[in-house]
Gaussian input, Z-matrix of N, CA and C with variables (Angstrom, degrees):
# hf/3-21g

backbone

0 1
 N
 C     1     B1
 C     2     B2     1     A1
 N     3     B3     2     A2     1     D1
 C     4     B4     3     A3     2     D2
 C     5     B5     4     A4     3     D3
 N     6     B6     5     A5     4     D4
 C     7     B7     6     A6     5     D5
 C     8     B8     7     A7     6     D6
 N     9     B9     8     A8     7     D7
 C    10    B10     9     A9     8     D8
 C    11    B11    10    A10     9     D9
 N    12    B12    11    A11    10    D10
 C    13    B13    12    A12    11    D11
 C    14    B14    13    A13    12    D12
 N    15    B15    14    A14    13    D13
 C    16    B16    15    A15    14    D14
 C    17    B17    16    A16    15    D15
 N    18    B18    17    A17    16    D16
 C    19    B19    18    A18    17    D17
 C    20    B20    19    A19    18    D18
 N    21    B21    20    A20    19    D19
 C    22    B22    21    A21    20    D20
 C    23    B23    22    A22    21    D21
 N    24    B24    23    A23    22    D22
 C    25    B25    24    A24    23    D23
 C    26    B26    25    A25    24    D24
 N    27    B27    26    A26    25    D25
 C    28    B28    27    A27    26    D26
 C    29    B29    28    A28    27    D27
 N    30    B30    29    A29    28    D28
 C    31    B31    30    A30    29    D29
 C    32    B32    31    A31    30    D30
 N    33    B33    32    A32    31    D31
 C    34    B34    33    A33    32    D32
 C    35    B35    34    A34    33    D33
 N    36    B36    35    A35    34    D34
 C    37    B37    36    A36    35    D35
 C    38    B38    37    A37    36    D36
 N    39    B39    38    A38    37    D37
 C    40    B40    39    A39    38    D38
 C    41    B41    40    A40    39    D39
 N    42    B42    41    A41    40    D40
 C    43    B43    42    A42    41    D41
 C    44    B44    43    A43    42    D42
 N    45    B45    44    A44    43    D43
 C    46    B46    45    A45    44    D44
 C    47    B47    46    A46    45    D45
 N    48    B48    47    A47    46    D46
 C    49    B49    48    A48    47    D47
 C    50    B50    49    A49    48    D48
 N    51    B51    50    A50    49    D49
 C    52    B52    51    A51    50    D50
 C    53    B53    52    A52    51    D51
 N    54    B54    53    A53    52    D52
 C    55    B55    54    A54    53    D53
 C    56    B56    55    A55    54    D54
 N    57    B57    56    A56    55    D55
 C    58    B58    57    A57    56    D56
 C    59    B59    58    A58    57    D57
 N    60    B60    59    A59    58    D58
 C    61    B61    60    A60    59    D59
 C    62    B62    61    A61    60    D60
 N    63    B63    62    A62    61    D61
 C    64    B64    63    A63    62    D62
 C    65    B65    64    A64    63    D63
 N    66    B66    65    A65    64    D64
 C    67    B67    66    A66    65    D65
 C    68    B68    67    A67    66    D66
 N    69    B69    68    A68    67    D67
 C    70    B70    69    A69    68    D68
 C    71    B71    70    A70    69    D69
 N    72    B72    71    A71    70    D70
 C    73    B73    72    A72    71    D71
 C    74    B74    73    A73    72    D72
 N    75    B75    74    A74    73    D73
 C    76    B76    75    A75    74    D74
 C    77    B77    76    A76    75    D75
 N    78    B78    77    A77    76    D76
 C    79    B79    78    A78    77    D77
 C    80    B80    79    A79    78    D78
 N    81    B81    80    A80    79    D79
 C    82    B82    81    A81    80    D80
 C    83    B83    82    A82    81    D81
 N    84    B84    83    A83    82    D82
 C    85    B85    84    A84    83    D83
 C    86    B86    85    A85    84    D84
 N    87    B87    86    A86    85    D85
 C    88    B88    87    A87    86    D86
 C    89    B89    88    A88    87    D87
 N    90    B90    89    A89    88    D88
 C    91    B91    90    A90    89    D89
 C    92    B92    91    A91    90    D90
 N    93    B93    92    A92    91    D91
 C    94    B94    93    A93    92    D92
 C    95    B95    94    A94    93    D93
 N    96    B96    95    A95    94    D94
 C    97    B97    96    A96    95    D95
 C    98    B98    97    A97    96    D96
 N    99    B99    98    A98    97    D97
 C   100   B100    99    A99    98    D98
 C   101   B101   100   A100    99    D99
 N   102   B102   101   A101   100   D100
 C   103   B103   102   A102   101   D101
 C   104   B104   103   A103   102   D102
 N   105   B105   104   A104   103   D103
 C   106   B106   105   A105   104   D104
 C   107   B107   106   A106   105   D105
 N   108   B108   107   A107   106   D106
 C   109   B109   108   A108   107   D107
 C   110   B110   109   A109   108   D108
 N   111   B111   110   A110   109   D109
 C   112   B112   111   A111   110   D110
 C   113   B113   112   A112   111   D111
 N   114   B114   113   A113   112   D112
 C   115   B115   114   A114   113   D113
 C   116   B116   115   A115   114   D114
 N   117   B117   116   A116   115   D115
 C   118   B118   117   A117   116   D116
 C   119   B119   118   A118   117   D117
 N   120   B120   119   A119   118   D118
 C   121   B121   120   A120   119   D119
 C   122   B122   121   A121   120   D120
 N   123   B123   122   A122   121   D121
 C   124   B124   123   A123   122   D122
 C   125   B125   124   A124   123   D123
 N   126   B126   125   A125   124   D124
 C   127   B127   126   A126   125   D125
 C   128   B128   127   A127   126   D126
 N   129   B129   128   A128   127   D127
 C   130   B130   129   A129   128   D128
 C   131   B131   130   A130   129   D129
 N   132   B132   131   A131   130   D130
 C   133   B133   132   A132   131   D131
 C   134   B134   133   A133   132   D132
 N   135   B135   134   A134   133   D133
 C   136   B136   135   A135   134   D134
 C   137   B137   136   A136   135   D135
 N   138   B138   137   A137   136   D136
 C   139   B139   138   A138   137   D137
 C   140   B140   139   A139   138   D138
 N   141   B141   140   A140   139   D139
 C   142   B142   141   A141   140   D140
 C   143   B143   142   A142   141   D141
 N   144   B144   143   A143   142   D142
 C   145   B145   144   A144   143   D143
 C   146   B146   145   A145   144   D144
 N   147   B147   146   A146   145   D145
 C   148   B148   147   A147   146   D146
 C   149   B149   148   A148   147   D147
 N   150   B150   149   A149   148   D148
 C   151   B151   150   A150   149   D149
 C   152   B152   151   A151   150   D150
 N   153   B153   152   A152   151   D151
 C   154   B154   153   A153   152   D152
 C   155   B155   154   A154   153   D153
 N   156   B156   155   A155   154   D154
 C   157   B157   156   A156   155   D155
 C   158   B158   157   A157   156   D156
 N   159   B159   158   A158   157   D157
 C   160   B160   159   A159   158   D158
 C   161   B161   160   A160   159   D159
 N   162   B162   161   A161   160   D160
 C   163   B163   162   A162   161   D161
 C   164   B164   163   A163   162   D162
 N   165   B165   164   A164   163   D163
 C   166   B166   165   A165   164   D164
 C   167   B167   166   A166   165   D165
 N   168   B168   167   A167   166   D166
 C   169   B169   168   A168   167   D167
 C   170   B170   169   A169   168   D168
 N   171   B171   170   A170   169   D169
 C   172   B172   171   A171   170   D170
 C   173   B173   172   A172   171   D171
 N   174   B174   173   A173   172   D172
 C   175   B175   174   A174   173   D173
 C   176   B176   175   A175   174   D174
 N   177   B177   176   A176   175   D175
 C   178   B178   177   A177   176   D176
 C   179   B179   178   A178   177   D177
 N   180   B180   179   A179   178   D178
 C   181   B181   180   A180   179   D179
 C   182   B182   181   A181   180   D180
 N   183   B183   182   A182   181   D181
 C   184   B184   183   A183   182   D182
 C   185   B185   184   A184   183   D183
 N   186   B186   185   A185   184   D184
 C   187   B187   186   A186   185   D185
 C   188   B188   187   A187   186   D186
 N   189   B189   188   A188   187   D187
 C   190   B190   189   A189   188   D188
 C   191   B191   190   A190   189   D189
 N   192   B192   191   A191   190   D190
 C   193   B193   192   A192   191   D191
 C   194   B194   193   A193   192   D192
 N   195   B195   194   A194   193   D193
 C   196   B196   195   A195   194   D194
 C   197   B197   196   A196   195   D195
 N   198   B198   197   A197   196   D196
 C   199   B199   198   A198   197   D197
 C   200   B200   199   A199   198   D198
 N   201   B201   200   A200   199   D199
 C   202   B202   201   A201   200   D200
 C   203   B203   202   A202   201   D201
 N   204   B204   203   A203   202   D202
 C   205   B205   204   A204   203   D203
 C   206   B206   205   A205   204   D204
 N   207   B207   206   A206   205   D205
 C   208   B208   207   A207   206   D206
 C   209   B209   208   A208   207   D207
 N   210   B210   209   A209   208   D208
 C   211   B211   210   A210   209   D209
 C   212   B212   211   A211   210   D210
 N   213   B213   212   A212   211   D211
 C   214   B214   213   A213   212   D212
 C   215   B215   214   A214   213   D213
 N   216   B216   215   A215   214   D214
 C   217   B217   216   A216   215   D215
 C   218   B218   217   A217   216   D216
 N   219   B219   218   A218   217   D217
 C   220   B220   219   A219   218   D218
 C   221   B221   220   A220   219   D219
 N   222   B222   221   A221   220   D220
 C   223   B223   222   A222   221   D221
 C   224   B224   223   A223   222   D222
 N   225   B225   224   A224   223   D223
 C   226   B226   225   A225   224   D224
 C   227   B227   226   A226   225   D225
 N   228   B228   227   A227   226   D226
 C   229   B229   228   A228   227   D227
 C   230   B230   229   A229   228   D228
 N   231   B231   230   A230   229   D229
 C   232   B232   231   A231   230   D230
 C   233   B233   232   A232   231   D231
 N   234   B234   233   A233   232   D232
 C   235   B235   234   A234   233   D233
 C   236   B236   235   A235   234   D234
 N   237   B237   236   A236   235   D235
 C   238   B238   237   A237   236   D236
 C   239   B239   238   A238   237   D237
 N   240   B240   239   A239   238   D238
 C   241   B241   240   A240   239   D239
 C   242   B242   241   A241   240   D240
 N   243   B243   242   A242   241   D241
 C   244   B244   243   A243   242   D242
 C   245   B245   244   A244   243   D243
 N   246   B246   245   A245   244   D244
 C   247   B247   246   A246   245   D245
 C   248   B248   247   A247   246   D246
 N   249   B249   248   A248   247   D247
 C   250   B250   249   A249   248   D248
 C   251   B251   250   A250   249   D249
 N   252   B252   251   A251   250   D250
 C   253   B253   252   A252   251   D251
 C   254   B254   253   A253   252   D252
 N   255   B255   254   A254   253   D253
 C   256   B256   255   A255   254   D254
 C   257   B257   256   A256   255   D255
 N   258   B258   257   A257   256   D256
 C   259   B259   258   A258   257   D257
 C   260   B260   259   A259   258   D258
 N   261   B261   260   A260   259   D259
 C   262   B262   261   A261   260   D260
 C   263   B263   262   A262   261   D261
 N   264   B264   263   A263   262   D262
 C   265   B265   264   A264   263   D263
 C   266   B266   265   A265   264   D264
 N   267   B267   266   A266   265   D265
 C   268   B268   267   A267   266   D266
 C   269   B269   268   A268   267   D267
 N   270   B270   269   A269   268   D268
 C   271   B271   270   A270   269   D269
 C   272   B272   271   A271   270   D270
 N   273   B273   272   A272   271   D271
 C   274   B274   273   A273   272   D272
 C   275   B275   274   A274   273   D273
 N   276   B276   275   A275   274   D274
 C   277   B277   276   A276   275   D275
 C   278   B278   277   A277   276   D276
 N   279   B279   278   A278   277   D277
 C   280   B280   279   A279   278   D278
 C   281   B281   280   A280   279   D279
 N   282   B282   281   A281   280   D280
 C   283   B283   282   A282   281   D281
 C   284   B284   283   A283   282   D282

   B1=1.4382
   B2=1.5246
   B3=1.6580
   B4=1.4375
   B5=1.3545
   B6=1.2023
   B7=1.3361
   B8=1.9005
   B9=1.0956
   B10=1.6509
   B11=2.0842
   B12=1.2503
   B13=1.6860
   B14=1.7256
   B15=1.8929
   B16=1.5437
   B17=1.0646
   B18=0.9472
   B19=1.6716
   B20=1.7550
   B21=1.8577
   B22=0.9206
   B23=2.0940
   B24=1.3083
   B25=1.3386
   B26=1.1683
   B27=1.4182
   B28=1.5366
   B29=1.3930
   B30=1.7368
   B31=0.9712
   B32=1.7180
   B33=1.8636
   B34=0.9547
   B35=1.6341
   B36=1.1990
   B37=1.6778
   B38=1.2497
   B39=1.0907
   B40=1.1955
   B41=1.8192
   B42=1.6276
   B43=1.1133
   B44=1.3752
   B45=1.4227
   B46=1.4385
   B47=1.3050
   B48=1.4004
   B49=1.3676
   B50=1.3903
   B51=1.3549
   B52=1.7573
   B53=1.1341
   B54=1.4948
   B55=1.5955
   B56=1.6388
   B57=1.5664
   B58=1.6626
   B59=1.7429
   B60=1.5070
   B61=2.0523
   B62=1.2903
   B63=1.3777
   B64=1.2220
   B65=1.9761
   B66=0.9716
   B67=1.4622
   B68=1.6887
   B69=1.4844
   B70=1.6423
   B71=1.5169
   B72=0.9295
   B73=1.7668
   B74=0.8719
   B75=1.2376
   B76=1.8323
   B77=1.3228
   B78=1.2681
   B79=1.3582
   B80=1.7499
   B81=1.3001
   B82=1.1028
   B83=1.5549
   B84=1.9475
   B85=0.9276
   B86=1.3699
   B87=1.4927
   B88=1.2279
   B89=1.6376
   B90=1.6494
   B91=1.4869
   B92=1.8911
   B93=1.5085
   B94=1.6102
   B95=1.7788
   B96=1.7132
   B97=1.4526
   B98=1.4644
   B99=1.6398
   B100=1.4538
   B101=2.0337
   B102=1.2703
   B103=1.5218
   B104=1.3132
   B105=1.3914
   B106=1.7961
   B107=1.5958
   B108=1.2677
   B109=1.6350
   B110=1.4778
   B111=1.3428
   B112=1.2327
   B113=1.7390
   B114=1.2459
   B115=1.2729
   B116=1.3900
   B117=1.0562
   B118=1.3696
   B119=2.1070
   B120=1.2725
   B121=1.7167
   B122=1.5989
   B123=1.4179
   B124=1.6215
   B125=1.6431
   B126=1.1403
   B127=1.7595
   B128=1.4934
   B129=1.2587
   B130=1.7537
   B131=1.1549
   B132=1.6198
   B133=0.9027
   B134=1.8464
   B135=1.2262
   B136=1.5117
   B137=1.8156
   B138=1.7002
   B139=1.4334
   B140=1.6092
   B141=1.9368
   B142=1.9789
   B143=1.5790
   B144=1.2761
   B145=1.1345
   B146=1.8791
   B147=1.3441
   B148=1.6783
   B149=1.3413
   B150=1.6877
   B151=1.4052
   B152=1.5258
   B153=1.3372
   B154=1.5435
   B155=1.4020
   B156=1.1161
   B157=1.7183
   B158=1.7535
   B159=1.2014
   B160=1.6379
   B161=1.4425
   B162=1.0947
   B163=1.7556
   B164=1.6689
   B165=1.2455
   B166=1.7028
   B167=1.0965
   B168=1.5106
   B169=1.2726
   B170=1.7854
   B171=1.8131
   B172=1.4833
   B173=1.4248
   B174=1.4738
   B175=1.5864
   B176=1.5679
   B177=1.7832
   B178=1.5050
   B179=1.5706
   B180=1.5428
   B181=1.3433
   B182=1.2624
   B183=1.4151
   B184=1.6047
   B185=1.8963
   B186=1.3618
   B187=1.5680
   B188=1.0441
   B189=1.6561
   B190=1.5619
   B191=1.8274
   B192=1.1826
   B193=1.6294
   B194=1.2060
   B195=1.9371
   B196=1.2810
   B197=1.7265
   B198=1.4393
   B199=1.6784
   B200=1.6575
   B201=1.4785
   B202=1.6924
   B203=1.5971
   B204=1.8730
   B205=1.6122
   B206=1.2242
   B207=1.5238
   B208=1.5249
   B209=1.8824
   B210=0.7241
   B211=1.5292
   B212=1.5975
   B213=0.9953
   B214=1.6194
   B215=1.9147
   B216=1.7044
   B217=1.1413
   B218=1.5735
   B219=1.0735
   B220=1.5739
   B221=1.7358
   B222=1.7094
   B223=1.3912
   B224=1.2742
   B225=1.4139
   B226=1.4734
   B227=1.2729
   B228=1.6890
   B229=1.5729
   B230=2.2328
   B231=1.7071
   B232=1.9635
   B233=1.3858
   B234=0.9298
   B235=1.6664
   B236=1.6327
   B237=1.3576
   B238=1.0553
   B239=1.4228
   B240=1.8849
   B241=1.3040
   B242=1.6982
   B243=0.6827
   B244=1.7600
   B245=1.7939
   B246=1.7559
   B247=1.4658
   B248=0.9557
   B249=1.6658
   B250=1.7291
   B251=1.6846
   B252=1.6309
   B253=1.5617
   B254=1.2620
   B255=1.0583
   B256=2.1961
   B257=1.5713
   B258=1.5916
   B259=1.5756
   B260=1.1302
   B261=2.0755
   B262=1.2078
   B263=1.5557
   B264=1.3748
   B265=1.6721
   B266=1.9419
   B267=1.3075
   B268=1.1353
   B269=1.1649
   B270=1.0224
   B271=1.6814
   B272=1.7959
   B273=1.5860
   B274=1.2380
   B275=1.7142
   B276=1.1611
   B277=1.5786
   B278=1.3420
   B279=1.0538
   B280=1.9246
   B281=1.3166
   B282=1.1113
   B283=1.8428
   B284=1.7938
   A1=110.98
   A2=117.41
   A3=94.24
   A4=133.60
   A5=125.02
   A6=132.65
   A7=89.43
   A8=103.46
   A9=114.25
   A10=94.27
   A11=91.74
   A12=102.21
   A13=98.21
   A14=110.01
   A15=99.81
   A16=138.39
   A17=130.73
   A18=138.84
   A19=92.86
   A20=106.45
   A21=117.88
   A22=92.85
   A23=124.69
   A24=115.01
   A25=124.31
   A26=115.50
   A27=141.48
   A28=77.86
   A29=126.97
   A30=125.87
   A31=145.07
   A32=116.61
   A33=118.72
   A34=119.47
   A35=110.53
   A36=102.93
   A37=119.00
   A38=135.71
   A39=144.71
   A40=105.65
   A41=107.18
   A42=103.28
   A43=106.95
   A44=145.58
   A45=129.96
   A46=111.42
   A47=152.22
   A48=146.30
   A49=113.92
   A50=123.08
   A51=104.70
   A52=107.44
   A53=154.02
   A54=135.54
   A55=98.66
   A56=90.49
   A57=138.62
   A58=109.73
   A59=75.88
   A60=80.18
   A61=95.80
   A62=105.77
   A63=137.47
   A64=106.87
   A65=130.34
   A66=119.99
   A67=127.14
   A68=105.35
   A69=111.30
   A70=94.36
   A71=122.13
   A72=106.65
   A73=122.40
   A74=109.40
   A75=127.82
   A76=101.21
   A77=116.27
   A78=145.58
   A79=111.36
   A80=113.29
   A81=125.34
   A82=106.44
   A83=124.94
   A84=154.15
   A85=108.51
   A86=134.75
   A87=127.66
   A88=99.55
   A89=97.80
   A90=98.47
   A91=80.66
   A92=105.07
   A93=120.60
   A94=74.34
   A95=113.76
   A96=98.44
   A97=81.63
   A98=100.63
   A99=139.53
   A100=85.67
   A101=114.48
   A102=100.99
   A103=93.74
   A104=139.31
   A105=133.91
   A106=106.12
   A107=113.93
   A108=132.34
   A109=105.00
   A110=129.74
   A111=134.40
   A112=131.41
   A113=129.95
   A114=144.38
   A115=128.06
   A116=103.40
   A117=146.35
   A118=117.22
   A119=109.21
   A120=96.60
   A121=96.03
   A122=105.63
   A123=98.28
   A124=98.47
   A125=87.49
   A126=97.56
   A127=129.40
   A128=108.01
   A129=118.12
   A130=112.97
   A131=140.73
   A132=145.80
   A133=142.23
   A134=90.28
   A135=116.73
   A136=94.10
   A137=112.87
   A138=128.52
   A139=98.43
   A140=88.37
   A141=83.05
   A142=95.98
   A143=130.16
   A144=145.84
   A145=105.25
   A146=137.13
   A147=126.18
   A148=103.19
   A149=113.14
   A150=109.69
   A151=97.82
   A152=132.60
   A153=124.24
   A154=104.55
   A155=111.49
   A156=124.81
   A157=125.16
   A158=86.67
   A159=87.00
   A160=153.96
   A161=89.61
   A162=122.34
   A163=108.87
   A164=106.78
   A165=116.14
   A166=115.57
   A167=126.08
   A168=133.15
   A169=110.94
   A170=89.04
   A171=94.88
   A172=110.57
   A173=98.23
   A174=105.44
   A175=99.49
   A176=120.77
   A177=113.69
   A178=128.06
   A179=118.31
   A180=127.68
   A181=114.87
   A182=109.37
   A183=112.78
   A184=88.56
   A185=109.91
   A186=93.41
   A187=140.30
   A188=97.05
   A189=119.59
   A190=101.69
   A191=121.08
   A192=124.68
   A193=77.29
   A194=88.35
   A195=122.49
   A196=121.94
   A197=110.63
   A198=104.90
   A199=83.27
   A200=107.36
   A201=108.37
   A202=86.57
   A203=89.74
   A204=101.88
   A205=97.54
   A206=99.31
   A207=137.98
   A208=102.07
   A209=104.91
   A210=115.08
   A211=126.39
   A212=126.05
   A213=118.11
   A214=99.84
   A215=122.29
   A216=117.81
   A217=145.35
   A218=102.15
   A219=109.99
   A220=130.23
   A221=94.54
   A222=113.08
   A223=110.89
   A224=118.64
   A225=133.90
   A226=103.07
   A227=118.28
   A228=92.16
   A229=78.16
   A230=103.00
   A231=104.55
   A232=83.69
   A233=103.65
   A234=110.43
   A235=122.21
   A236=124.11
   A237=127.50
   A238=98.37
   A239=119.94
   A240=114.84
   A241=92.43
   A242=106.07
   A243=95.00
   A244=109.23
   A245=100.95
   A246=104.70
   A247=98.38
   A248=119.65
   A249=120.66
   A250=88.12
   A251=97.83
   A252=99.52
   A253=85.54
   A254=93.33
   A255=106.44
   A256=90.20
   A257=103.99
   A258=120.64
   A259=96.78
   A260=115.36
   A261=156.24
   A262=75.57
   A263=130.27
   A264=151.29
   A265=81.04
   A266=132.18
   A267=117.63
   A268=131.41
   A269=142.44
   A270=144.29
   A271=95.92
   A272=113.14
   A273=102.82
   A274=101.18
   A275=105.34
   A276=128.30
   A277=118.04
   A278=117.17
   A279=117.89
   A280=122.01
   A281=109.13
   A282=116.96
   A283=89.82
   D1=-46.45
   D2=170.26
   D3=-70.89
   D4=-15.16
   D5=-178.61
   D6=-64.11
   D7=-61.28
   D8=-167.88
   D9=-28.84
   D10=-50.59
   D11=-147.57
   D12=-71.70
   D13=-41.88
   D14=153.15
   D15=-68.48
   D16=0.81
   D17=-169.40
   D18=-83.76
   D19=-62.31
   D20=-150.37
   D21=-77.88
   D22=-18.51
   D23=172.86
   D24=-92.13
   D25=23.18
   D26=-156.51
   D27=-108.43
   D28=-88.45
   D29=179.87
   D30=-30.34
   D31=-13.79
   D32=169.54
   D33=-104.68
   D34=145.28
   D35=-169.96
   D36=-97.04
   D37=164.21
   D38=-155.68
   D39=-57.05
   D40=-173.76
   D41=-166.45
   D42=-102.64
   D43=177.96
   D44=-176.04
   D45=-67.22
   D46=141.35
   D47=152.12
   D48=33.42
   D49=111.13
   D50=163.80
   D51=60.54
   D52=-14.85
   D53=164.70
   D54=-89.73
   D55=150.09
   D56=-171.30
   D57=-132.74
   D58=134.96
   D59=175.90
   D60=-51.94
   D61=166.48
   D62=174.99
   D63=-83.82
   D64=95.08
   D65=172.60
   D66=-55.87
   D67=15.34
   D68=172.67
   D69=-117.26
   D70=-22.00
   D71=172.48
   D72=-53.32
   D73=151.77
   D74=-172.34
   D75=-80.32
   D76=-167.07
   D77=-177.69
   D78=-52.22
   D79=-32.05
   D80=-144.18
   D81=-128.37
   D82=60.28
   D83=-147.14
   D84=-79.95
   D85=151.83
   D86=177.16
   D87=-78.93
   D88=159.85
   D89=-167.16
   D90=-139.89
   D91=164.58
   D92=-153.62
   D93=-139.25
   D94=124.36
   D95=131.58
   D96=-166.26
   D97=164.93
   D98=175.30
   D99=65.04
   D100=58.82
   D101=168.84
   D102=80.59
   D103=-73.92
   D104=-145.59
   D105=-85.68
   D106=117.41
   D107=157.89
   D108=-59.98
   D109=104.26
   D110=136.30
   D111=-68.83
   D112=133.28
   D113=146.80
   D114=-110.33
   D115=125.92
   D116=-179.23
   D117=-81.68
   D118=127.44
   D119=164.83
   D120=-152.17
   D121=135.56
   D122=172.17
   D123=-145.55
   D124=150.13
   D125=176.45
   D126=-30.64
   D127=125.67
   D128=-164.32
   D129=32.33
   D130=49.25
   D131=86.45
   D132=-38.91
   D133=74.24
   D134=-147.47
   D135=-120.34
   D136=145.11
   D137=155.19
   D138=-73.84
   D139=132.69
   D140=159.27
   D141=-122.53
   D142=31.19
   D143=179.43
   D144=-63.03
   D145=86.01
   D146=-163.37
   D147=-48.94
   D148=152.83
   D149=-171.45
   D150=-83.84
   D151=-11.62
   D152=157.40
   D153=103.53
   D154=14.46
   D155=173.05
   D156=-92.28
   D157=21.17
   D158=-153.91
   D159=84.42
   D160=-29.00
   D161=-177.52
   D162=-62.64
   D163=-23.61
   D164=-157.69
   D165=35.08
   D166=56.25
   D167=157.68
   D168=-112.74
   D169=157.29
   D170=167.68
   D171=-140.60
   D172=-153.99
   D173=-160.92
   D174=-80.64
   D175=-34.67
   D176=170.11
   D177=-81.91
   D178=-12.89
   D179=156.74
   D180=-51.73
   D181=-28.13
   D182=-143.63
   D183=-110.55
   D184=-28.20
   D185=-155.58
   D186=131.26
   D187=-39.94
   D188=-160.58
   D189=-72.08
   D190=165.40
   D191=140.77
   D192=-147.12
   D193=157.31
   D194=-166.96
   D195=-165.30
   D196=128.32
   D197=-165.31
   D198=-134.32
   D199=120.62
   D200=-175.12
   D201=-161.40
   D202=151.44
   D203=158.23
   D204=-133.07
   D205=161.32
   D206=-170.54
   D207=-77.43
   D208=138.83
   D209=154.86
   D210=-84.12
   D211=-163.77
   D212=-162.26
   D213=-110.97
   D214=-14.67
   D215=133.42
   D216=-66.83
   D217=4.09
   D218=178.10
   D219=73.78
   D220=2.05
   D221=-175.30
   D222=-118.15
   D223=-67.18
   D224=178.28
   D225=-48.36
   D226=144.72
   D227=157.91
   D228=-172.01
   D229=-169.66
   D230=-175.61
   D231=-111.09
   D232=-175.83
   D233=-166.89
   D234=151.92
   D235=150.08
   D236=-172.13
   D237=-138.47
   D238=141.89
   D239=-156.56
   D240=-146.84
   D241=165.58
   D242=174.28
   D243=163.23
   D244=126.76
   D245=159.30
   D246=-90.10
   D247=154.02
   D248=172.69
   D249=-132.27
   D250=149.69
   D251=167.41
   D252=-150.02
   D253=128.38
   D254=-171.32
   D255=-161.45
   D256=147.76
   D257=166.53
   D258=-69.00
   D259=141.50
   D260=-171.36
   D261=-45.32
   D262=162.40
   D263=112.63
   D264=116.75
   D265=-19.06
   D266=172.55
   D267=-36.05
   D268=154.95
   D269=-169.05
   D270=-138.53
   D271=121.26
   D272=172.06
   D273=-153.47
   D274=150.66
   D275=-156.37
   D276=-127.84
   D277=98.31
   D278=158.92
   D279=-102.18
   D280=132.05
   D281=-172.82
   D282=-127.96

């Protein structure tokens, strides 16, 4: 299985200039190849990583999913964020 998981992170290329995953993303990470950054969000696919503020909240307490990178200031960054509340079996799409 790990070979599987390097093989397959072999194949995606780096991130644009100076962007870094996001360390609150879920499972389900933006991925870079042939030039185009894709993001990804699917249901409870959620960070439970605490945002470290005290609060002891996170991104699945809270709701959130989220697929973003950082910029080389640590603030800026592309990203896609989204609460969804849709009936079970819904199918929904952002391009």
């Amino acid at each position: 299985m790990a070979a599987a998981l390097f093989a397959s992170s072999a194949l995606a290329d780096k991130f644009p200039a100076d962007f870094k995953n996001h360390g609150l993303n879920g499972p389900v990470r933006p991925v870079t190849k042939g030039g185009i950054t894709t993001f990804q969000i699917f249901d409870r696919k959620c960070s439970s990583v605490d945002y470290g503020d005290g609060r002891g909240e996170n991104d699945c307490h809270n709701g959130n999913i989220r697929s973003t990178l950082i910029g080389p200031d640590g603030k800026t960054g592309v990203y896609r964020r989204a609460k969804l509340d849709a009936d079970p079996g819904s199918v929904l799409e952002a391009v």
